[in-house]
C-alpha positions as CSV (number, residue, x, y, z in Angstrom):
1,X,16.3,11.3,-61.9
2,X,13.5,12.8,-59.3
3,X,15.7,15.0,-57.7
4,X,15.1,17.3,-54.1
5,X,17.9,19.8,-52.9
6,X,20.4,17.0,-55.3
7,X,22.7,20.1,-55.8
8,X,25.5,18.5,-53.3
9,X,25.4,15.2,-54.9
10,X,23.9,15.5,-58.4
11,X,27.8,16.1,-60.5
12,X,28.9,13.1,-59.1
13,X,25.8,10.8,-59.5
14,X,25.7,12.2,-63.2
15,X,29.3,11.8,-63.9
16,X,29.2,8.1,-63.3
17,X,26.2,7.4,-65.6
18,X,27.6,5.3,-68.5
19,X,26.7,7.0,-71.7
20,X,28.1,4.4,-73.8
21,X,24.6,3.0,-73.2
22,X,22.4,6.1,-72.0
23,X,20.7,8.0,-74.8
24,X,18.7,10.5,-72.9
25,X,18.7,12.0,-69.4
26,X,15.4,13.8,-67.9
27,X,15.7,15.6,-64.4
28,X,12.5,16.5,-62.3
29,X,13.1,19.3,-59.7
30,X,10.8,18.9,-57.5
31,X,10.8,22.7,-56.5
32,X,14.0,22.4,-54.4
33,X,15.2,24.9,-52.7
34,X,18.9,25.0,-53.9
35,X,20.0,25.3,-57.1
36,X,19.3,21.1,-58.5
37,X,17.9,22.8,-62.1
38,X,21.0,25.1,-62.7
39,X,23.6,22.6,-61.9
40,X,21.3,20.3,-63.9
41,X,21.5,22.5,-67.0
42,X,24.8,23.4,-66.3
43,X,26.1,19.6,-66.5
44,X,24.3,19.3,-69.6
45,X,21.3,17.5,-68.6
46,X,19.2,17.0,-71.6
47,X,15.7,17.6,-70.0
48,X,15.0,19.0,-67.0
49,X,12.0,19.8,-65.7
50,X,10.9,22.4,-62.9
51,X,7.8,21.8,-60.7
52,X,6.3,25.5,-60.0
53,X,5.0,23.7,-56.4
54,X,6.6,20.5,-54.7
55,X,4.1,17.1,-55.7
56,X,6.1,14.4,-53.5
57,X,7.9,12.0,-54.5
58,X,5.6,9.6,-56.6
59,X,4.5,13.2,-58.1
60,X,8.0,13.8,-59.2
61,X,8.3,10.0,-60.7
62,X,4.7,10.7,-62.5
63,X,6.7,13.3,-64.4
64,X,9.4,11.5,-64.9
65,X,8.3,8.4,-66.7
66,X,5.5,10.7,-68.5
67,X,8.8,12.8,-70.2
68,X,10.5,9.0,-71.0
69,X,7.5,8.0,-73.1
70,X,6.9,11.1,-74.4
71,X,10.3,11.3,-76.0
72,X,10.0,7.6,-77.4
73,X,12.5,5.7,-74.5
74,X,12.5,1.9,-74.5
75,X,14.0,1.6,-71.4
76,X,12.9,3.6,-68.0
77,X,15.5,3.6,-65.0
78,X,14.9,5.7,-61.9
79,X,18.2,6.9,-61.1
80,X,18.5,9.3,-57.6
81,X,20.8,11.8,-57.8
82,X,21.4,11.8,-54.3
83,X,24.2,9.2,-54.8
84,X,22.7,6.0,-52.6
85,X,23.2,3.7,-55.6
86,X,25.5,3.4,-58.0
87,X,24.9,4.8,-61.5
88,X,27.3,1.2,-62.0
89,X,24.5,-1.1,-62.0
90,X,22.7,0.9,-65.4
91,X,24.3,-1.6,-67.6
92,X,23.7,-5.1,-66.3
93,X,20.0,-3.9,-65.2
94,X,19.4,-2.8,-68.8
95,X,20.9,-5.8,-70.5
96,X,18.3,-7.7,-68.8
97,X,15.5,-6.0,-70.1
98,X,16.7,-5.0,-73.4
99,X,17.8,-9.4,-74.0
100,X,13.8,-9.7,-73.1
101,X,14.9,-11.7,-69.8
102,X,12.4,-9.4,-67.8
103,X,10.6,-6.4,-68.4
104,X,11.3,-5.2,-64.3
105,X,14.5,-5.3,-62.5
106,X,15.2,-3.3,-59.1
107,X,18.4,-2.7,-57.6
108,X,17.8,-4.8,-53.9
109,X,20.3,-3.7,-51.2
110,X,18.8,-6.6,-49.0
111,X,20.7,-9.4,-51.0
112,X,24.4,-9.8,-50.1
113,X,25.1,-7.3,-47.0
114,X,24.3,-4.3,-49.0
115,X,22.0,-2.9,-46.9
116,X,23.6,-2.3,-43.2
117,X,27.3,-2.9,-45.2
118,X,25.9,1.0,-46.3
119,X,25.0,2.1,-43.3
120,X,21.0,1.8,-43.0
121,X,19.6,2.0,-39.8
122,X,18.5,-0.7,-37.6
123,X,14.6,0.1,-37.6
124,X,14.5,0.6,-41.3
125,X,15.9,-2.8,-42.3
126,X,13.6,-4.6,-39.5
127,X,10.9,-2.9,-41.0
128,X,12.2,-3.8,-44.2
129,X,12.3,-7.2,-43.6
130,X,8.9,-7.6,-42.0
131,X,6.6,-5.6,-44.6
132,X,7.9,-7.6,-47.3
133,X,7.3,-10.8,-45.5
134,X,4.2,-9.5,-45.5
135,X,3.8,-8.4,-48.7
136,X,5.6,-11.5,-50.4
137,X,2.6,-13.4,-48.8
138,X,-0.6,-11.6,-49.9
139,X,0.6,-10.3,-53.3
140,X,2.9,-14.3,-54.1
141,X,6.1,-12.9,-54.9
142,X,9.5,-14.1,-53.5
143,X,11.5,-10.8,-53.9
144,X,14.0,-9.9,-51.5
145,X,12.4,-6.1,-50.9
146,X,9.7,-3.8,-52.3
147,X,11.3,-0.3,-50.8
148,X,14.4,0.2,-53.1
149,X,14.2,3.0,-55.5
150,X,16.1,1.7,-58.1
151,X,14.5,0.3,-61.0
152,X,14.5,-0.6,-64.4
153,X,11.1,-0.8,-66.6
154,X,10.5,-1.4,-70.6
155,X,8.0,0.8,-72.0
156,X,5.7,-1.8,-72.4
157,X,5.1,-1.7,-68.5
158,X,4.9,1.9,-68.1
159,X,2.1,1.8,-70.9
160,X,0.5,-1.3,-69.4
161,X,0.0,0.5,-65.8
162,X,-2.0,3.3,-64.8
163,X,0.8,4.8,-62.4
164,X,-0.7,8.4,-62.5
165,X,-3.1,7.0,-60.3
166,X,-1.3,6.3,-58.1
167,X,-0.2,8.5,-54.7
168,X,2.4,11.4,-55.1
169,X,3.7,10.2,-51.7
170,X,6.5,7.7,-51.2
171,X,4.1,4.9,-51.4
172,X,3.7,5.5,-55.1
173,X,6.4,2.9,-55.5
174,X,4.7,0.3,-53.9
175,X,1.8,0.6,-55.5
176,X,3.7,0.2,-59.1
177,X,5.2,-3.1,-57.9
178,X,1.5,-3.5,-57.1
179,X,0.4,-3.1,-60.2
180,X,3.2,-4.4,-62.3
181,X,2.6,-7.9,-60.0
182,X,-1.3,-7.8,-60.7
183,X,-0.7,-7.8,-64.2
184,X,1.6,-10.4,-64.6
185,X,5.1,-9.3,-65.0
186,X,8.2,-11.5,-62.8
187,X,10.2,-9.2,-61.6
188,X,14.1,-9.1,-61.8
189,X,16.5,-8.3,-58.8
190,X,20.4,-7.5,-59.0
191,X,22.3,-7.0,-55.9
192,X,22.6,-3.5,-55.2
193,X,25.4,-1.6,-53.0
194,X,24.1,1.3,-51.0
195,X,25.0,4.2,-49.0
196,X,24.0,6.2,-46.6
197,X,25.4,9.8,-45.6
198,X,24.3,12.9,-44.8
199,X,23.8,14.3,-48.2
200,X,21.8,11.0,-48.9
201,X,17.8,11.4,-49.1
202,X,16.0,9.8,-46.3
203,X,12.8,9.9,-44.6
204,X,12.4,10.4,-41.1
205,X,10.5,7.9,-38.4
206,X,7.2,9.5,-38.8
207,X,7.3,9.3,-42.4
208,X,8.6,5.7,-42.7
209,X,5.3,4.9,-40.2
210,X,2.8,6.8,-42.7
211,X,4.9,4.7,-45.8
212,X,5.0,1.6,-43.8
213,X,0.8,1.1,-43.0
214,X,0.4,2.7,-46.8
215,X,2.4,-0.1,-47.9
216,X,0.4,-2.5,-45.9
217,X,-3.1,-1.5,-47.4
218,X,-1.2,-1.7,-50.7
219,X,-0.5,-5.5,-50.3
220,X,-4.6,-6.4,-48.5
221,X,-5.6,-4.1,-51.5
222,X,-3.9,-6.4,-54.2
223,X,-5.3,-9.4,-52.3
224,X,-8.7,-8.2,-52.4
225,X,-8.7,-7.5,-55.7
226,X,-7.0,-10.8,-57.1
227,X,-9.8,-12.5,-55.3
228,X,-12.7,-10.7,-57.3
229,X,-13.4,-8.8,-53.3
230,X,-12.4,-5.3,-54.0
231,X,-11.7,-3.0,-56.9
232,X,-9.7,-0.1,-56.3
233,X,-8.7,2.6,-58.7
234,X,-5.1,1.9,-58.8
235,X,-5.5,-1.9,-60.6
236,X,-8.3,-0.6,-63.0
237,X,-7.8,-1.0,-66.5
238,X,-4.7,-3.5,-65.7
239,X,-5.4,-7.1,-67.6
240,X,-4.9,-9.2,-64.8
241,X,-1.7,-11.2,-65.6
């Protein structure tokens, strides 16, 4: 759970979490500036961790799946605690990796009517829509989106990809579908439900325009260097798949 001022909404994200299934629960405050840790620790939250400075939001997932291998977990999902998606869709996006249909599944609010169903604006899910068009095209995928942040990994795909590479900025999760694509891995998609409200995170327009050209060099990037014309740090050391 990379969590940011999640005090308001952290109880009831956590509460919903089925622990029939969940073994372990790691929470990275990235410096907020209510009290996320405390209610954190005081729910019972096995690990949580407390970054001294704030390192963005791919900074905060760097810690996160860094404490998930490190404590031996076979199956990674990103969970936020703001409460935008259901802590419902655990199960079915862990039986698909742990009955070795895929190794990557994301929660997509664009199939069905999840998205604007849940309130998104209009701009975002244009802009949705449009970069991964573009993106499906230069990196060959079909998936419905690249910008949810839910998502389900096996260790093996955390190990396989050199994500600390990667931005601490909200593009950080594009380039991991990046890389994840570039070395072979199909990736999974389950419809996904969504809300948005005040307490949910969300970025503003000036920070969805510095996400959306970063996502765009992302996809010419993974082009380049799947035709042998470019090789940038964030595919090095990844087999091509």
């Amino acid at each position: 759970m990379p969590a940011y001022n999640a005090e308001r909404t952290l109880e009831k994200t956590y509460k919903e979490i089925p622990f029939d299934i969940v073994d372990e629960v790691i929470l990275v405050d990235d410096k907020s500036s209510d009290n996320t840790s405390a209610l954190a620790k005081e729910l019972g939250i096995q690990h949580v961790i407390r970054h001294e400075k704030n390192t963005g939001y791919g900074g905060n997932q760097k810690s996160c799946y860094n404490k998930a291998l490190e404590i031996g977990a076979d199956i990674v999902i990103m969970l936020h605690p703001d409460y935008q998606y259901t802590p419902q869709l655990i199960e079915p996006m862990s039986y698909i990796i742990a009955n070795d249909t895929y190794q990557v599944v994301l929660g997509s609010r664009i199939l069905g009517k999840g998205a604007l169903k849940g309130g998104m604006p209009m701009y975002k899910y244009i802009a949705n829509r449009l970069l991964t068009l573009f993106q499906n095209i230069l990196m060959n995928q079909k998936l419905s989106e690249y910008h949810t942040g839910y998502r389900a990994f096996s260790k093996e795909v955390l190990k396989s990809i050199n994500y600390n590479v990667n931005s601490d900025d909200f593009v950080f999760d594009n380039q991991m579908l990046a890389q994840i694509a570039y070395a072979g891995y199909e990736i999974a998609e389950v419809t996904c439900p969504t809300k948005y409200f005040e307490e949910a995170s969300s970025i503003n327009f000036k920070r969805s325009s510095i996400y959306g050209f970063g996502v765009l060099w992302t996809s010419i990037s993974y082009f380049l260097q799947s035709l042998g014309m470019g090789n940038f740090k964030i595919f090095k050391g990844i087999k091509k798949g």
